[in-house]
C-alpha positions in Angstrom: 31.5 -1.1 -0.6 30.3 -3.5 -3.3 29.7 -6.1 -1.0 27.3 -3.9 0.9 25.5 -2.8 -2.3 24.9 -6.5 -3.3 23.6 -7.3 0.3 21.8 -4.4 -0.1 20.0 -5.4 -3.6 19.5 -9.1 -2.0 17.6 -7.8 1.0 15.3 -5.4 -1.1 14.2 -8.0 -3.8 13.5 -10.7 -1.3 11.3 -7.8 0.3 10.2 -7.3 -3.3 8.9 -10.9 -3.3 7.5 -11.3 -0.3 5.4 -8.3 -1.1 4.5 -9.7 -4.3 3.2 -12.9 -1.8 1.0 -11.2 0.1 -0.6 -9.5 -2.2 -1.8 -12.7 -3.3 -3.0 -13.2 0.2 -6.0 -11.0 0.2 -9.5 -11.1 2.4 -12.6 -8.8 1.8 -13.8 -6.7 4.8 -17.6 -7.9 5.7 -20.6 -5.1 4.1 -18.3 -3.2 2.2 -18.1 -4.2 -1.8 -16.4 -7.8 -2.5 -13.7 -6.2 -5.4 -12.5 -4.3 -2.3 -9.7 -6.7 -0.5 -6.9 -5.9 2.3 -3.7 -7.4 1.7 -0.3 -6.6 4.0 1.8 -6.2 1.0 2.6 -3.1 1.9 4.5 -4.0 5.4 7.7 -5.3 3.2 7.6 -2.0 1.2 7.4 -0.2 4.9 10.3 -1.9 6.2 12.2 -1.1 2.9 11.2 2.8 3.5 12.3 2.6 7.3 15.7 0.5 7.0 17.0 1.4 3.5 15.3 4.9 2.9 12.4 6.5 0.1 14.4 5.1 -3.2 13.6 1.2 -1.5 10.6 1.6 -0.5 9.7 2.4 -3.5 11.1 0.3 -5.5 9.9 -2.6 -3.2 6.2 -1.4 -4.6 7.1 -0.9 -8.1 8.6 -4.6 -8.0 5.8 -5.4 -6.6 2.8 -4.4 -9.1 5.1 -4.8 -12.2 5.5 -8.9 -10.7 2.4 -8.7 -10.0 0.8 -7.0 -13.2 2.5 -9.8 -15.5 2.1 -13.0 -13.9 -1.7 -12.3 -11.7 -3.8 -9.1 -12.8 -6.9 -10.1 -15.6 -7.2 -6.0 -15.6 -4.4 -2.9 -14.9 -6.5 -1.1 -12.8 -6.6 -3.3 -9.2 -2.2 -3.3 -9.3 -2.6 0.5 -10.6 -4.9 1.2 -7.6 -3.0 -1.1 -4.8 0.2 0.8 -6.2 -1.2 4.8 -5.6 -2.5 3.8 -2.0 0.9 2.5 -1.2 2.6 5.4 -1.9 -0.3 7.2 -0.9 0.1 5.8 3.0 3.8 5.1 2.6 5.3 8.3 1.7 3.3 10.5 4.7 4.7 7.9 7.2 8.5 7.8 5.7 8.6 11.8 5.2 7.5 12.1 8.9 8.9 9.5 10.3 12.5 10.2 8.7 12.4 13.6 10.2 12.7 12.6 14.2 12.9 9.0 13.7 11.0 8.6 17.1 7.8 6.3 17.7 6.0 9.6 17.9 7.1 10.6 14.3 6.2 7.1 13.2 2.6 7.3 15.0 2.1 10.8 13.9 3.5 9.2 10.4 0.7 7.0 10.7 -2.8 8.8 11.1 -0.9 11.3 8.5 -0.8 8.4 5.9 -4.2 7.2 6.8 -5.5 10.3 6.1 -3.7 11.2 3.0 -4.5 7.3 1.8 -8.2 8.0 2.1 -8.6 11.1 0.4 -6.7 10.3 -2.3 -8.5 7.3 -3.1 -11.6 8.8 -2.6 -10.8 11.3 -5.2 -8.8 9.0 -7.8 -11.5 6.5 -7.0 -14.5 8.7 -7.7 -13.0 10.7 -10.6 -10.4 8.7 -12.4 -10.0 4.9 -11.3 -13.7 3.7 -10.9 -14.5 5.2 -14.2 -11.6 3.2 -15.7 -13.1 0.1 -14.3 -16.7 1.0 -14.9 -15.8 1.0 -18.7 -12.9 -2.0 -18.7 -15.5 -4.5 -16.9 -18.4 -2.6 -18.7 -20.5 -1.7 -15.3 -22.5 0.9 -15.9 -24.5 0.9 -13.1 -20.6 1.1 -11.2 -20.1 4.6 -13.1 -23.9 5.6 -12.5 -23.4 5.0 -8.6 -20.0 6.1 -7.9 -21.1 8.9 -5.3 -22.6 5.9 -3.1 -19.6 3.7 -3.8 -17.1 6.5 -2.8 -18.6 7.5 0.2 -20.2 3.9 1.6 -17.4 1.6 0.4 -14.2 3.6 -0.6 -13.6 5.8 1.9 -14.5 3.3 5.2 -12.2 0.4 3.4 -9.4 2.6 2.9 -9.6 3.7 7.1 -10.0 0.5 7.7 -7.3 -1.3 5.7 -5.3 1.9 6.6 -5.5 0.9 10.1 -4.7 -2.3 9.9 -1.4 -2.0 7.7 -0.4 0.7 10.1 -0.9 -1.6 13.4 1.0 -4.6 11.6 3.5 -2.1 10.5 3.9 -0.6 14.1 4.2 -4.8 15.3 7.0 -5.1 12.6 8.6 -2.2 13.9 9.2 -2.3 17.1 9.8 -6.5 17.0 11.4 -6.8 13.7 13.2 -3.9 12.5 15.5 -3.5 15.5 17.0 -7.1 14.6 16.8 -6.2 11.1 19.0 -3.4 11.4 21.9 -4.7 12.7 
């Protein structure tokens, strides 16, 4: 029983870290604003939520900004807002998916997560997290135009990055997991 805990540990840090690594590999999406980047960070939190359950996957992307927030982040509020739009796509896909545990769960899992990822960060965005910025970086103009950089740049990134993580993560799925599992 210990033995399985320990492996257990093991397997989730090293997920931990590798998340923590490609966060640092980031690329901008063309016409939509630079300080919006897509990483796959969240694809070793997803396999965490799939093999180990909520509890791993979450912990995989608490590891993550925490590691992230002390040795890379000039500012809290990029790891605060990479950290709600992991949960924020995560969570819909593990609470579906763990229902049925089907590839029709996990698809349905998907467009529910991409979904719930872009309204949330459409709202946080436009009444909470720009704001923050606006006054950390002191960009006024940022605050004075947040309706146009909600609708024209937060809400097609997040469909977009949503997308993407979710294909990777279906990829990872039905190649990786399977061999991860046993």
């Amino acid at each position: 029983m210990k033995r399985k805990s320990l492996e257990r540990l093991i397997i989730i840090s090293i997920l931990a870290a590798l998340s923590f690594i490609l966060m640092l590999i980031q690329f901008p999406i063309p016409f939509l604003p630079p300080f919006l980047t897509v990483d796959f960070s969240d694809i070793p939190a997803f396999i965490g939520f799939i093999i180990f359950g909520g509890g791993a996957g979450a912990l995989i992307i608490i590891m993550k900004i925490v590691l992230y927030g002390l040795l890379m982040a000039s500012e809290p509020i990029g790891p605060l807002s990479n950290m709600l739009a992991a949960f924020s796509l995560l969570l819909p896909i593990y609470f579906i998916y763990a229902k049925y545990r089907t590839r029709r769960s996990l698809i349905a899992g998907f467009v529910t997560g991409i979904i719930v990822l872009t309204v949330m960060m459409a709202v946080l965005n436009y009444f909470v997290l720009l704001p923050m910025y606006g006054i950390i970086i002191d960009q006024s103009d940022l605050v004075a135009n947040i309706r146009a950089v909600v609708t024209a740049g937060i809400i097609p990134f997040n469909l977009i990055k949503g997308t993407l993580v979710c294909l990777v993560a279906y990829v990872v799925y039905v190649k990786v997991i399977p061999k991860l599992s046993k």
